[in-house]
KOLMIDO-886480 format. One record per residue: residue number from 1; x, y, z of N, C-alpha, C in turn; residue in three letters. Coordinates in steps of 0.05 Angstrom, whole numbers. Layout:
BEGIN
   vexmi   n.east   n.north     n.up   ca.east   ca.north    ca.up   c.east   c.north     c.up   marmi
     NUM        X         Y        Z         X          Y        Z        X         Y        Z     ALA
...
//
This chain:
BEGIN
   vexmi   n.east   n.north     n.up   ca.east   ca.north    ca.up   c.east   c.north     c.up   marmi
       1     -515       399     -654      -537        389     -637     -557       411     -632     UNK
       2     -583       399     -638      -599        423     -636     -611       438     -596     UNK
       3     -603       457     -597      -619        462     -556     -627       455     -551     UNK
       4     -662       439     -561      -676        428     -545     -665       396     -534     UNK
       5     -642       394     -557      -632        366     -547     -615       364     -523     UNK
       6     -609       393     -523      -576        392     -513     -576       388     -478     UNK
       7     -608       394     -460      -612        383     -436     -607       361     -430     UNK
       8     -625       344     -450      -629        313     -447     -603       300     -454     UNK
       9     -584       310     -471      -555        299     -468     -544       302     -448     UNK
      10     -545       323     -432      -522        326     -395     -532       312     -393     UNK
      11     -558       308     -381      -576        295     -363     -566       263     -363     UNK
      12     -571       256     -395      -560        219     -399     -537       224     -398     UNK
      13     -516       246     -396      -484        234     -392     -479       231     -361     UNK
      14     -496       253     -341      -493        249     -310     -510       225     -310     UNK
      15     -523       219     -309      -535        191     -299     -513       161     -309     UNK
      16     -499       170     -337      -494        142     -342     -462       143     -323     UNK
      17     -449       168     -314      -431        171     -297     -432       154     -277     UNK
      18     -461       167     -265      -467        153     -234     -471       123     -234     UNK
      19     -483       114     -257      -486         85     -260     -462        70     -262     UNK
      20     -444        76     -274      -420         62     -278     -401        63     -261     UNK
      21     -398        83     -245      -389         91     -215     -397        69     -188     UNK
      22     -421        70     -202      -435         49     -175     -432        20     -187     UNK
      23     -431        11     -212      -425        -18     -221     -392       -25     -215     UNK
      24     -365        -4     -221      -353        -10     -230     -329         1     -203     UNK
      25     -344        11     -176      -326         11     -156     -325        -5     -147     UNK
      26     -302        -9     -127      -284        -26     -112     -309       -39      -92     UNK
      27     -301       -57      -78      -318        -70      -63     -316       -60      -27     UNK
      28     -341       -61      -11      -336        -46        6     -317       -63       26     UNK
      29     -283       -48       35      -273        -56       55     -288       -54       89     UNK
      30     -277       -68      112      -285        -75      131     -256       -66      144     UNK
      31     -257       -48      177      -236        -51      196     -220       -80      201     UNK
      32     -209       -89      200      -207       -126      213     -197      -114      238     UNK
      33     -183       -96      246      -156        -98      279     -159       -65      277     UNK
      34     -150       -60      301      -131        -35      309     -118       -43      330     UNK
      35      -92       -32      329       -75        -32      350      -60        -7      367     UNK
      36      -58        -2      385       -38         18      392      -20        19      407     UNK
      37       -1        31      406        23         26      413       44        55      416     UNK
      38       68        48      434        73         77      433      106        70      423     UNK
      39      118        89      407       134         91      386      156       113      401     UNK
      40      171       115      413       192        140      429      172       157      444     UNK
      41      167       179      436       153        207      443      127       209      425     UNK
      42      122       185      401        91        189      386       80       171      398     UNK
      43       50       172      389        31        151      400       31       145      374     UNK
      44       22       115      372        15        109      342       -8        81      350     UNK
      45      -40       103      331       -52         80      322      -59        70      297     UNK
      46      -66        39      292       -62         24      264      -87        12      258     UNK
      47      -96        23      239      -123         14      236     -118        -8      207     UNK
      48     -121       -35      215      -110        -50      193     -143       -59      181     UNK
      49     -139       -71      151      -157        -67      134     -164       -96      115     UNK
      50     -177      -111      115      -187       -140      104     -173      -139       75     UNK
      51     -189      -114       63      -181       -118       34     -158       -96       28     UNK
      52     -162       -88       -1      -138        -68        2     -141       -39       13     UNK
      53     -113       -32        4      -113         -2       16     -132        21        3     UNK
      54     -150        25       24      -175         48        9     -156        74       14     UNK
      55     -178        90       -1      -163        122       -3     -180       136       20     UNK
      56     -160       152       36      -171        162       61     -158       206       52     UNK
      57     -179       211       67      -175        249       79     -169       244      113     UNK
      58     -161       271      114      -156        275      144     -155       311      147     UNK
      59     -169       316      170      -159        344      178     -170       347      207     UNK
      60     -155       370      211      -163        377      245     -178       404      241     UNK
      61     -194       403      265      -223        419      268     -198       446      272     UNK
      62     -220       471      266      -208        507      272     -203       506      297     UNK
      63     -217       493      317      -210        497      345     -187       476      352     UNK
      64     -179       459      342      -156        434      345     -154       414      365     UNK
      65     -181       406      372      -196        398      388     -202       369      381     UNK
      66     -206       373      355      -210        341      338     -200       343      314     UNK
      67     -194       316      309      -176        307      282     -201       286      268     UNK
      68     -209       287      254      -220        272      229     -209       254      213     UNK
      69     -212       232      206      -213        215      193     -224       205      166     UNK
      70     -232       204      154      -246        194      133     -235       168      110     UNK
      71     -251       151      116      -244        130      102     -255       126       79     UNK
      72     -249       119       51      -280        111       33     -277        88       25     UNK
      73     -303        84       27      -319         50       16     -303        32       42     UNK
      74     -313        41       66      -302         22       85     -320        30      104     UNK
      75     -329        -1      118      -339         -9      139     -326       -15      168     UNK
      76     -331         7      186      -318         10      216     -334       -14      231     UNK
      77     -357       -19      231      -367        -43      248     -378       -34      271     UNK
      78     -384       -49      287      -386        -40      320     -362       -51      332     UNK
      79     -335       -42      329      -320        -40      338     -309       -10      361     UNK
      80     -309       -20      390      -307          1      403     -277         2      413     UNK
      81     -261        37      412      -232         37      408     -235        41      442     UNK
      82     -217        24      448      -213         27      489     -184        41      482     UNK
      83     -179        61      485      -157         73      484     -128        67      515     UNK
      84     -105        55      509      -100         50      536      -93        71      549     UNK
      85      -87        75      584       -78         88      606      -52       107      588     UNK
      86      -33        92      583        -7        106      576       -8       124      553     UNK
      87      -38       129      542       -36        145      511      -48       180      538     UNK
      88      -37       182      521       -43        223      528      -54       240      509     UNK
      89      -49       235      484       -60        256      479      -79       253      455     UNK
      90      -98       231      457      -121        220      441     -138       206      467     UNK
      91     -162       229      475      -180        215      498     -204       203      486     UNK
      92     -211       206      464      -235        183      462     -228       185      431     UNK
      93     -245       169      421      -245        149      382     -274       146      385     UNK
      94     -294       170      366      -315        163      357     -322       166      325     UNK
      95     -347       149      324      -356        134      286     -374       155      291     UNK
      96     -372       169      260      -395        186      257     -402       185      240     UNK
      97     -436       176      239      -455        171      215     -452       186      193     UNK
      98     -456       169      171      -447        175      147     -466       173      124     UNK
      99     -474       180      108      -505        172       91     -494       150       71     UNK
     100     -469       157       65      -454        140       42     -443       118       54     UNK
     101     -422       106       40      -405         78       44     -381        87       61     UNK
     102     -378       112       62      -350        119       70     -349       121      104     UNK
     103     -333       118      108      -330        114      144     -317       140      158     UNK
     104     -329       150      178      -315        179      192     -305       173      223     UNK
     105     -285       171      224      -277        169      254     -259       198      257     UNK
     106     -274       199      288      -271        234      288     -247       224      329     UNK
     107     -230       241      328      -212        239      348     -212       264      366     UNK
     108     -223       250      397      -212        278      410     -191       286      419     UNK
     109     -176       311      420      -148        311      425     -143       326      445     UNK
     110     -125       316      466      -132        325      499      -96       360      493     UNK
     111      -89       347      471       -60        377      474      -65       389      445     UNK
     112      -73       414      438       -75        429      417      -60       427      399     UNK
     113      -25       432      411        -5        425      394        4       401      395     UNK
     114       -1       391      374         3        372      364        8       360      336     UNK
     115       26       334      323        40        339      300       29       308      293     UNK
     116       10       321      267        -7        289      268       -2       277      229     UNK
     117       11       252      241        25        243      209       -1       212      209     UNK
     118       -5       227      181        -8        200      180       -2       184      149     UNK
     119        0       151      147        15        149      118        3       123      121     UNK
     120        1       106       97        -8         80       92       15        58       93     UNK
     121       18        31      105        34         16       93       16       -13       81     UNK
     122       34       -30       69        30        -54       62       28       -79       69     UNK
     123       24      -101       73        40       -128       79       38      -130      110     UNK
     124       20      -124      128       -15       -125      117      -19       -98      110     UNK
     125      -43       -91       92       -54        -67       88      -67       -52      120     UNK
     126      -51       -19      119       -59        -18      142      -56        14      133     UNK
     127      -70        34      157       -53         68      157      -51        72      186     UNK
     128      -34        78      188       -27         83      214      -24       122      217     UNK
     129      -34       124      246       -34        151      258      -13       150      277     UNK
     130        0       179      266        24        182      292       20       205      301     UNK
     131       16       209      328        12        238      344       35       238      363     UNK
     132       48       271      358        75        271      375       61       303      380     UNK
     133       79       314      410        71        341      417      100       363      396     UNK
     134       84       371      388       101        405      380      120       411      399     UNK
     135      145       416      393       166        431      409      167       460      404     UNK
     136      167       476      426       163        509      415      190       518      415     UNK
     137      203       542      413       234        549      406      240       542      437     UNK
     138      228       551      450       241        551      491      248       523      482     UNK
     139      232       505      479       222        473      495      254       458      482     UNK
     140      261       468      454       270        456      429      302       458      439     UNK
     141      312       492      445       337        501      457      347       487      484     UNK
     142      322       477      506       328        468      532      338       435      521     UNK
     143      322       426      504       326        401      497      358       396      492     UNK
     144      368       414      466       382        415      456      405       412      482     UNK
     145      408       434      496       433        442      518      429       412      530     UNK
     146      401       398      548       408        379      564      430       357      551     UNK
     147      416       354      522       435        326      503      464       342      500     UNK
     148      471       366      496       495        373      496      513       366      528     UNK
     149      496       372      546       516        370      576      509       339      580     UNK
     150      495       323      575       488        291      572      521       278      556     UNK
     151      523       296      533       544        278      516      573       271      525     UNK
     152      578       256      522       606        247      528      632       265      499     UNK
     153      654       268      515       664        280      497      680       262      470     UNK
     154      690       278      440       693        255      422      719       237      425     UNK
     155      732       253      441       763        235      446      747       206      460     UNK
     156      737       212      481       744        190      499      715       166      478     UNK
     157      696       182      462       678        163      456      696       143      439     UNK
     158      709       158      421       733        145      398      747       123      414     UNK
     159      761       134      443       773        118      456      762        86      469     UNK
     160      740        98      477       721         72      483      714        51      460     UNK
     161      709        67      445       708         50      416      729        22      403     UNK
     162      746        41      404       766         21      394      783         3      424     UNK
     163      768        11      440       772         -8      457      752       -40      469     UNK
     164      736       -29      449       713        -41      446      729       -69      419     UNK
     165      723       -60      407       742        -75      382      770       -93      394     UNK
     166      784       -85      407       804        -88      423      796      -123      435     UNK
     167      777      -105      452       756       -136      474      759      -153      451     UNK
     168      742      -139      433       721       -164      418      742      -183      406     UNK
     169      765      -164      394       784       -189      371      798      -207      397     UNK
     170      802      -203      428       816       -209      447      795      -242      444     UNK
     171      782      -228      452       745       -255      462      753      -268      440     UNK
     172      751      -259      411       739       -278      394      772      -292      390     UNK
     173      786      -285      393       818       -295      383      822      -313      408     UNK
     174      806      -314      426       811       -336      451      785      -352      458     UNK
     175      776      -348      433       752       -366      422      722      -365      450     UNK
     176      725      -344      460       705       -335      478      686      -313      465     UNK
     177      682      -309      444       675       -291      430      637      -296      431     UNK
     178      619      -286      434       586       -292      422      580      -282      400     UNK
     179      570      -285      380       553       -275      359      520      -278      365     UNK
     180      502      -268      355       477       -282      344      462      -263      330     UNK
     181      455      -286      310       441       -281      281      412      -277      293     UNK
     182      399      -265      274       364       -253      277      359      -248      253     UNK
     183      356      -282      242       332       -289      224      303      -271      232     UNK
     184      299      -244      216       281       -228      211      251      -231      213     UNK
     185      226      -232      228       198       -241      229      193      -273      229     UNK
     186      179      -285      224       169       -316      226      146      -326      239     UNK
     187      138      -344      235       110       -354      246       84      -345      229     UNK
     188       73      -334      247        47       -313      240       52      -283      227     UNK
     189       84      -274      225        91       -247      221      110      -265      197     UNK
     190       95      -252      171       106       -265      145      130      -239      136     UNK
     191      129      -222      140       140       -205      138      139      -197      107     UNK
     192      156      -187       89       135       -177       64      139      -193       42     UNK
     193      122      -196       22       113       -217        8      125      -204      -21     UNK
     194      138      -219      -34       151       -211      -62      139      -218      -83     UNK
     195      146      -204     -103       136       -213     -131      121      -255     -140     UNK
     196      134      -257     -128       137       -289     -138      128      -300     -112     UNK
     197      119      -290      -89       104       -292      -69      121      -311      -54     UNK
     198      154      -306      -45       162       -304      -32      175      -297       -4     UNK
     199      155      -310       11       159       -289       43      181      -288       51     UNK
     200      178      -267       60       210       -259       70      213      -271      102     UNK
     201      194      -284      109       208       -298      141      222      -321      119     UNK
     202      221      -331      104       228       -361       90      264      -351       79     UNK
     203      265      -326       73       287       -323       60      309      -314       83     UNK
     204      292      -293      102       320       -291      120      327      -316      131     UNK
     205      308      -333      145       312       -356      160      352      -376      136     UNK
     206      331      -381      118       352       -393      106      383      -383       98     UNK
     207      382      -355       94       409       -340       98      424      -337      126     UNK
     208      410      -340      142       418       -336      170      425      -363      181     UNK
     209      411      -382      167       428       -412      175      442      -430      154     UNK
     210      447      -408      132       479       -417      116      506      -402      133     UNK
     211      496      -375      137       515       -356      147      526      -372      181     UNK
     212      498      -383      187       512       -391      218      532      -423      213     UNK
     213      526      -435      187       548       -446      187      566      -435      175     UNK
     214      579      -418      161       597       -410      149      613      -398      168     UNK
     215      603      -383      188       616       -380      206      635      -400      228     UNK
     216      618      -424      224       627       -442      247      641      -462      242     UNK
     217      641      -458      212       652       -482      206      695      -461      185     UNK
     218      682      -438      185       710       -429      172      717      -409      199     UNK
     219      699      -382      206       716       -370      212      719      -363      242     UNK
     220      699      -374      257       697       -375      294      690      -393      297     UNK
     221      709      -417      288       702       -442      294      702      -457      329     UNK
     222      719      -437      344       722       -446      373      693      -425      393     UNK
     223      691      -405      377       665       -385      392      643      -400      384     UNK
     224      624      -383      405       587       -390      402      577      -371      386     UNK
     225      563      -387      373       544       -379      352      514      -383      356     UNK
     226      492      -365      357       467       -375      370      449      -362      349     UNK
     227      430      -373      341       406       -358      326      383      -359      341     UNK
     228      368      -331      338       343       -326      346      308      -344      345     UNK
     229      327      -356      322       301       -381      316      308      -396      292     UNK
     230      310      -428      288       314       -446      279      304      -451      253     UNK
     231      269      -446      258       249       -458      244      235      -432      236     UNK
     232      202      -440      229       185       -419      218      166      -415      246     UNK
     233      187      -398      267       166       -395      293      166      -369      297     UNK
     234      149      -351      307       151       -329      318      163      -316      345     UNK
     235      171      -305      345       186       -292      358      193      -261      363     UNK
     236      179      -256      387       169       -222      385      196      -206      387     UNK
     237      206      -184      386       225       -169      381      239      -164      410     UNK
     238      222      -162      431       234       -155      466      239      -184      468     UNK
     239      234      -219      464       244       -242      464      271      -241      446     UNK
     240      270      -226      427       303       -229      408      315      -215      427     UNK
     241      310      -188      433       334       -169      447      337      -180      473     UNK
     242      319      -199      484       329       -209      515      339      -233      511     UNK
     243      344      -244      493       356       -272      483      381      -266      471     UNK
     244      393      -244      463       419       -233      450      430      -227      484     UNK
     245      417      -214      500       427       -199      524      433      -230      539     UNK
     246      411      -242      541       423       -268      552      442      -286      550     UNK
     247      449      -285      518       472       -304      511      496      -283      514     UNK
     248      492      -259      521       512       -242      533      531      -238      500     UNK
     249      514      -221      477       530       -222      451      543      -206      448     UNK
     250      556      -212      427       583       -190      430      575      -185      410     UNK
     251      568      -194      379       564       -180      362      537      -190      356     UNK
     252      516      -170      339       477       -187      337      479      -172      307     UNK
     253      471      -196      296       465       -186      269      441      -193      250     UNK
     254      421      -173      246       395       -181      237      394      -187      218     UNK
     255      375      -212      205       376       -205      172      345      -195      164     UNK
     256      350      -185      143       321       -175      134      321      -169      105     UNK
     257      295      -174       91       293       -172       61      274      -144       56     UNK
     258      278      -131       37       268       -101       47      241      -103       21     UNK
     259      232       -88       20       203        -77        3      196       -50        5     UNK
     260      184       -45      -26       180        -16      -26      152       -19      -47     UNK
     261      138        -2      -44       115         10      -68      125        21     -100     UNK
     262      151        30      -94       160         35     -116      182        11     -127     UNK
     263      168        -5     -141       179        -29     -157      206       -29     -158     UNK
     264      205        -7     -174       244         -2     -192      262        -2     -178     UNK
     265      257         6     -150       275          9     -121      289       -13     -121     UNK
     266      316       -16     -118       329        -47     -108      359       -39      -95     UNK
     267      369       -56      -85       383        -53      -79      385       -68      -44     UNK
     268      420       -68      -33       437        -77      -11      434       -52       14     UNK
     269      431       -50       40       442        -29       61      438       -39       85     UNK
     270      454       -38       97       464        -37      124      458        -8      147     UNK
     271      438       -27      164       431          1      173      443       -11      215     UNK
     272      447        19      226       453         15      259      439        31      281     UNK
     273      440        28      300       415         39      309      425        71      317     UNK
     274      399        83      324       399        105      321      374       128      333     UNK
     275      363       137      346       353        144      366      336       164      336     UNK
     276      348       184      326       338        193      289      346       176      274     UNK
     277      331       179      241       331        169      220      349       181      208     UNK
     278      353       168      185       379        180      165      361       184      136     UNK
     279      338       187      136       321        185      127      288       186      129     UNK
     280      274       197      110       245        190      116      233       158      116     UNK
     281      249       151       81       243        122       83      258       101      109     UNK
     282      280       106      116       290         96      131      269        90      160     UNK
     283      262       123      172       235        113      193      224       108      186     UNK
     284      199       103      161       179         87      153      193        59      156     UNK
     285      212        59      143       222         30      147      231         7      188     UNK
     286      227        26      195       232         26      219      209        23      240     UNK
     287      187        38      237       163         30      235      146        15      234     UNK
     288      150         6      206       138        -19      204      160       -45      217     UNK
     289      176       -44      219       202        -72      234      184       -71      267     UNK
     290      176       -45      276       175        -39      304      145       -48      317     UNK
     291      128       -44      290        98        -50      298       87       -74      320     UNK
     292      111      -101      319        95       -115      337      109      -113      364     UNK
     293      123       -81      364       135        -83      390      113       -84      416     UNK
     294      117       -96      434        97        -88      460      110       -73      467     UNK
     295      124       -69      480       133        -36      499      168       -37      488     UNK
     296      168        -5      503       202          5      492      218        -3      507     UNK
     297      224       -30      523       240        -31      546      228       -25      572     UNK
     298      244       -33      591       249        -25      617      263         1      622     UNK
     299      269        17      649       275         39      661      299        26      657     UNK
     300      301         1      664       343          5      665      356        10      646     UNK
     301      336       -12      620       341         -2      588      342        24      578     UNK
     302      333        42      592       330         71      584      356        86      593     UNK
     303      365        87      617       372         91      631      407        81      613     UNK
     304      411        53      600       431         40      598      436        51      572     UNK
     305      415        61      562       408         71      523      427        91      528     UNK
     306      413       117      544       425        139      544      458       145      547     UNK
     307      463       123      569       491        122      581      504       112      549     UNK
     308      493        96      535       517         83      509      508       101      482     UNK
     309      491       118      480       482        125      453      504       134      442     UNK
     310      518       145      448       543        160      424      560       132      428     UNK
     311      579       119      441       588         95      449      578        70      427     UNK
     312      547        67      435       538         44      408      541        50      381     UNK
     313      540        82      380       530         93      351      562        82      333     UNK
     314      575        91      353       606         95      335      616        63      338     UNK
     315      610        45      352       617         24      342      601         8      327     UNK
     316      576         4      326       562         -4      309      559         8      275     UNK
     317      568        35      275       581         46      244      589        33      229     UNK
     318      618        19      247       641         14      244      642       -12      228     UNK
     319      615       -28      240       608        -58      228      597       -54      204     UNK
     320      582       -37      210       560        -30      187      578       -20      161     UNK
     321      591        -7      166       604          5      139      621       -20      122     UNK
     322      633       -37      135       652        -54      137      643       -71      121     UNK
     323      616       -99      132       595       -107      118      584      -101       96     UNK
     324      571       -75      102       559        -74       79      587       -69       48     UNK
     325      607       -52       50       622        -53       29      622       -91       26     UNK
     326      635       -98       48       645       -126       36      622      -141       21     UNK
     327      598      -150       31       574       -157       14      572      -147       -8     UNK
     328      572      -125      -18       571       -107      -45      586      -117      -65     UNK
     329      623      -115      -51       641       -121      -66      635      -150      -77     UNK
     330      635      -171      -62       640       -191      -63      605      -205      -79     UNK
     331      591      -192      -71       566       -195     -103      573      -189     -128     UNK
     332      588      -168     -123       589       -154     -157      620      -177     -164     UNK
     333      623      -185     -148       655       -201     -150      644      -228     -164     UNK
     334      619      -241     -152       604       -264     -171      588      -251     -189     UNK
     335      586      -240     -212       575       -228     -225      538      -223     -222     UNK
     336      532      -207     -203       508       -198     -191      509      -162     -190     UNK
     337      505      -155     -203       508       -121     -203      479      -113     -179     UNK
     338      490      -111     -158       475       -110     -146      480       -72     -138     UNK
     339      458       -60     -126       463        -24     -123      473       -24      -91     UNK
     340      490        -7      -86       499         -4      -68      484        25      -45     UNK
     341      463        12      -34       442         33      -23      467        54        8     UNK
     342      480        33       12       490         57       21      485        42       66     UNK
     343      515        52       76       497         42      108      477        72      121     UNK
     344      463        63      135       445         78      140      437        75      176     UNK
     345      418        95      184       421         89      212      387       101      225     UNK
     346      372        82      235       342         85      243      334        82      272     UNK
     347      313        88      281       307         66      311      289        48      314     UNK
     348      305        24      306       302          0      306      307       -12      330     UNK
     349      268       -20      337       274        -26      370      292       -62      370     UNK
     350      297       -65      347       312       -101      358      342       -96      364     UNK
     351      350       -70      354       379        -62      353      385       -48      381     UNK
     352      364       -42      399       359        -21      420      373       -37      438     UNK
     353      386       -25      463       391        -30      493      401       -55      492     UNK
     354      420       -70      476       426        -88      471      448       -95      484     UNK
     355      455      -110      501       489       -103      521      498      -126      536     UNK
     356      523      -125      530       543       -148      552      560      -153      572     UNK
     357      575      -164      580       589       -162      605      605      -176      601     UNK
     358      637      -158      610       657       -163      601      669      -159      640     UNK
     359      684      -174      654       695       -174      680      677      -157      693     UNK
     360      649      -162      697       622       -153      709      619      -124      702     UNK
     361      635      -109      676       629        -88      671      612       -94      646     UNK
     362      595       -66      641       565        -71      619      576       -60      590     UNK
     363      575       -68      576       588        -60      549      557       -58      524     UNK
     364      553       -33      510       541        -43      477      543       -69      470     UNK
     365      526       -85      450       534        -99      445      521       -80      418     UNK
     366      548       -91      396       553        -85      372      535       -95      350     UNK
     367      521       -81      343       493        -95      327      488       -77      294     UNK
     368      475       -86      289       469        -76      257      446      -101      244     UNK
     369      433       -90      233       417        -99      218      409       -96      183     UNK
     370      412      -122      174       412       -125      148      388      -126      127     UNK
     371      387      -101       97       364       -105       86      374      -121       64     UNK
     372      377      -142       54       396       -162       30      380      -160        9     UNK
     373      363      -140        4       349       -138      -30      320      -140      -23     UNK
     374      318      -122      -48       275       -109      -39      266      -132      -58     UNK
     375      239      -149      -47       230       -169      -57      204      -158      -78     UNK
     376      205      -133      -68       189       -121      -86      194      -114     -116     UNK
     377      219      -117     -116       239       -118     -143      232      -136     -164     UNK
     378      229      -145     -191       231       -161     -197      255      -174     -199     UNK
     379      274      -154     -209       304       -178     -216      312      -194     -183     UNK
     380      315      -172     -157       327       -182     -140      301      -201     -128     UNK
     381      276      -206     -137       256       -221     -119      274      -249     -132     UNK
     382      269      -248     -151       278       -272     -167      300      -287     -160     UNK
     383      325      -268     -159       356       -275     -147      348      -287     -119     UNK
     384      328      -276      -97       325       -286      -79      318      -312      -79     UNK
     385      304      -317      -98       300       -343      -93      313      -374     -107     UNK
     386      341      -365     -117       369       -370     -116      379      -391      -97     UNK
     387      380      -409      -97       394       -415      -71      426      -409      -71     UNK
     388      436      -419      -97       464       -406     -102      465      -368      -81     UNK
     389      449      -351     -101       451       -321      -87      445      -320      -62     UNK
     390      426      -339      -51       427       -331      -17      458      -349       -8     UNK
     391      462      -360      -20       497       -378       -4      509      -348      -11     UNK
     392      513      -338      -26       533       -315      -39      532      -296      -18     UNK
     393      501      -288      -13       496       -266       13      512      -274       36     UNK
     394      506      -294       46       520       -309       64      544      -315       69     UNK
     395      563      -313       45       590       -312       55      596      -281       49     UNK
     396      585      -265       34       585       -244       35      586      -222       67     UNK
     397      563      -227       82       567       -222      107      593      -238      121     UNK
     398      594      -261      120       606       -274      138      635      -257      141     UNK
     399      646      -252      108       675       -235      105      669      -211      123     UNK
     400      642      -196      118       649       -174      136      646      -178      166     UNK
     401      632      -190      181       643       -200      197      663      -203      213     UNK
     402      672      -224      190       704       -230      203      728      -205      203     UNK
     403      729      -185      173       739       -172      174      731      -147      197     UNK
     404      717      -142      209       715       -132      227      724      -129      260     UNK
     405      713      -163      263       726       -174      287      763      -178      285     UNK
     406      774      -185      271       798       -192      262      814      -176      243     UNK
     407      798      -144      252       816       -116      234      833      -135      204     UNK
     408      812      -153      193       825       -162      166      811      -153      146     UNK
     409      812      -127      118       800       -126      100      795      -139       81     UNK
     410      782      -143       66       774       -166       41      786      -147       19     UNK
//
């Protein structure tokens, strides 16, 4: 190529860049919602999104004063953020003009230290901000000692435990026993959408009311059996946990169909509650279950949390481990090679402060919550929609279950 050419070639390769850049990007997204809400000790707000998930930056100013935002190819609107009373440590949400398509929301931040996550989810497209305060070594050690002189020691937690089990086979062997099932999201909360566009309110619902007869009709045929919801209605997460407390349950068991971004992912787990994660994905997964929580409870609930946390932890294990083997076994027993993810343990506000009364004393009530295969999967979206494999899930739980309540292994 001769020099004098060789200008006029950059020149037409940057222009035909910019032209095709501007024909052949994405279309401009729009805010639809934000919500906020507060999550343990983080604040978390959710800025959900019409179309899909755009690609966002973030950083906080040298002085730490403000956190930045940056959205691209998205339209903020005249949407103004009223931040509520109970948030602390985000005092105002302002839009700052931009020459381009891309959107800048800039945050002021009323505590310096501060630990600011932020991550995208799916099903709806959304990113959510989580702001929690920094613990310094003092703050971290005092913490530590209070939960150490807080804890109950392990003899007597063990002992309570299996006296717990004790009750329950007593109740359920004199056919006074409660259960109830929690058919997973419904209504307006589709919960996540599978390959074959399968919602997952459609699939727990129908596992949860084979399982509630399998139960009633083979193995607590004289006990109550109650589900959280019948049909395709919604039902917010503080209505499930005060509807388990009301029917006074002895055992609550969620179902839920799980999803991930990464396809190849599949698999069975049993997860129990848990104040930490056992996992990263585990709190993302927890997270998103928690989003349409309105608030964390009541003072008594707090108050009743603290008094059972080692107490719930170790009996709700106990189900969880139990279940989930038996479901596993008894899939791979009808020829379904299904992966054994393993039980696991998150804070999952439907599993939270959950409790009964046994001769006017307050007891855990024994809970766990079920992920029965990622719909994001192709092989297991497909199996889901099985009616045979969801009956299989269904007696699958039901064995663990029973073998639990009735110290009988499968």
């Amino acid at each position: 190529m001769k020099k004098k050419h060789f200008p006029l070639f950059i020149f037409a390769a940057i222009s035909f860049f910019y032209i095709s850049v501007s024909l052949f990007a994405g279309p401009i997204n729009t805010v639809k919602n934000v919500s906020f809400y507060k999550f343990g000790k983080s604040e978390k707000i959710t800025f959900f999104f019409s179309g899909r998930l755009p690609n966002f930056t973030h950083y906080v100013s040298k002085s730490k004063k403000y956190f930045t935002l940056r959205i691209d190819r998205t339209k903020v609107g005249n949407k103004k953020f009223s931040i509520p009373h109970s948030f602390h440590y985000v005092k105002s949400i302002n839009k700052i003009k931009t020459k381009n398509e891309d959107s800048r929301i800039r945050f002021l931040l009323s505590v310096k230290s501060l630990k600011i996550i932020v991550y995208p989810l799916k099903n709806p497209n959304r990113i959510v901000l989580s702001f929690r305060r920094k613990m310094n070594i003092k703050t971290r050690s005092k913490v530590k000692a209070k939960i150490r002189s807080k804890r109950m020691p392990m003899k007597n937690t063990l002992q309570r435990s299996s006296s717990i089990k004790k009750n329950l086979r007593l109740k359920f062997m004199n056919g006074r026993g409660v259960v109830v099932l929690d058919p997973g999201h419904g209504g307006r909360d589709p919960g996540a959408i599978g390959i074959y566009r399968n919602n997952e309110k459609f699939v727990n619902l129908d596992v949860s009311r084979k399982l509630f007869k399998i139960l009633k009709r083979n193995y607590l045929k004289k006990n109550k059996i109650f589900m959280t919801r019948f049909n395709d209605s919604y039902v917010s997460l503080n209505q499930r946990r005060r509807f388990s407390n009301r029917m006074n349950a002895d055992v609550f068991v969620s179902i839920h169909s799980n999803s991930s971004r990464r396809k190849s992912l599949n698999g069975i787990e049993t997860y129990f509650y848990n104040k930490k994660a056992s996992s990263k994905r585990s709190y993302r997964l927890a997270l998103r279950e928690n989003i349409q929580m309105e608030r964390v409870g009541s003072d008594l609930d707090k108050i009743f949390s603290d008094m059972w946390e080692s107490e719930k932890v170790v009996a709700s294990k106990k189900i969880a481990e139990l279940t989930q083997n038996t479901l596993v076994r008894y899939l791979r027993m009808n020829n379904y090679k299904v992966k054994d993810l393993g039980t696991k343990y998150a804070p999952f506000a439907v599993l939270k402060n959950s409790r009964r009364k046994i001769n006017k004393d307050l007891f855990p009530t024994v809970s766990i919550l079920i992920e029965i295969g990622f719909l994001s999967n192709r092989i297991e979206s497909r199996w889901l929609l099985r009616e045979s494999y969801r009956q299989k899930i269904a007696e699958g739980i039901a064995l663990g279950i029973k073998s639990y309540i009735f110290n009988k292994r499968f």
